[in-house]
N, C-alpha and C positions, 0 to 999 in steps of 0.2 A: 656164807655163814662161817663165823668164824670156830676154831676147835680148841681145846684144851693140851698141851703139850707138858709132860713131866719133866721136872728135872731137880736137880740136886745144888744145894748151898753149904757149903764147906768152912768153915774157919776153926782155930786152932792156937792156942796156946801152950807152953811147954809144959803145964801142969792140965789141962784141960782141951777139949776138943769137943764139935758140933759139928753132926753131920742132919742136915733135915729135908727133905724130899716135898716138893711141892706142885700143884699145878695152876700151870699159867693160864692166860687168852695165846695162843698163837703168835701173837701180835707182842707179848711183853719182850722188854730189857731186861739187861742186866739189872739195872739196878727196880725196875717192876719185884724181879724175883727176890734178891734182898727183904725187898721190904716186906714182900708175901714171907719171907721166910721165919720172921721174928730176931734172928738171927742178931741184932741191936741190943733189945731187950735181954736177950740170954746173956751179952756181957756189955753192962752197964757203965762200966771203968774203961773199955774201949770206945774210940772214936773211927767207927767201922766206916761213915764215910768220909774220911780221908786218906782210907789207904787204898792202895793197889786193887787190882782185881783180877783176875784170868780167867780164863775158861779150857780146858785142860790142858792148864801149864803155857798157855802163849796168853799175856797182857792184852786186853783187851778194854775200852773205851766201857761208863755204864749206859753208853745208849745203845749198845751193842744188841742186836735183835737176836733171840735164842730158838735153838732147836732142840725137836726133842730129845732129851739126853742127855742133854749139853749139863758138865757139871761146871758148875761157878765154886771158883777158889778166890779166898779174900785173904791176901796176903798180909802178913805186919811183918814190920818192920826187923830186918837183920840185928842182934844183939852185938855179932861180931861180923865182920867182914870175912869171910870163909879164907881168902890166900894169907888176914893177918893170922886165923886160925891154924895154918898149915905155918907159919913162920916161927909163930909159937911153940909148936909145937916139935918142929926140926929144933927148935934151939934150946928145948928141956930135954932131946936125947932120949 
């Protein structure tokens, strides 16, 4: 018999953030939990699956089988490249 495992879905915008807590089958993915999570819905303007995905902080596949606990982070996309950030930044002084 299968059980119910909690976990958490994350994504994030620089004006905005959602953090939503949900429970699975034992047996769900990555991307099961997503979709339990509404997490689409809430931002309409993004294209939530296309991007990245993690599970605390290491890239992970959405057929990724989860545990409980396991928080899922749904990455977008960099505005700046972080070393062109530090380069910029060294050369305004």
């Amino acid at each position: 018999m299968a059980s119910d495992i909690e976990i958490e879905v994350v994504y994030a915008l620089a004006e905005r953030q959602r953090l939503v807590t949900v429970t699975v089958p034992e047996s769900a993915t990555v991307a099961d939990a997503i979709e339990a999570s509404g997490i689409a819905r809430d931002f309409p303007g993004e294209n939530i699956d296309a991007l990245q995905v993690g599970v605390w902080g290491h890239i992970v596949e959405r057929g990724r089988r989860l545990s409980a606990g396991d928080r899922i982070e749904i990455y977008r996309p960099l505005r700046l490249d972080p070393r062109e950030a530090r380069r910029q930044l060294a050369a305004a002084g």
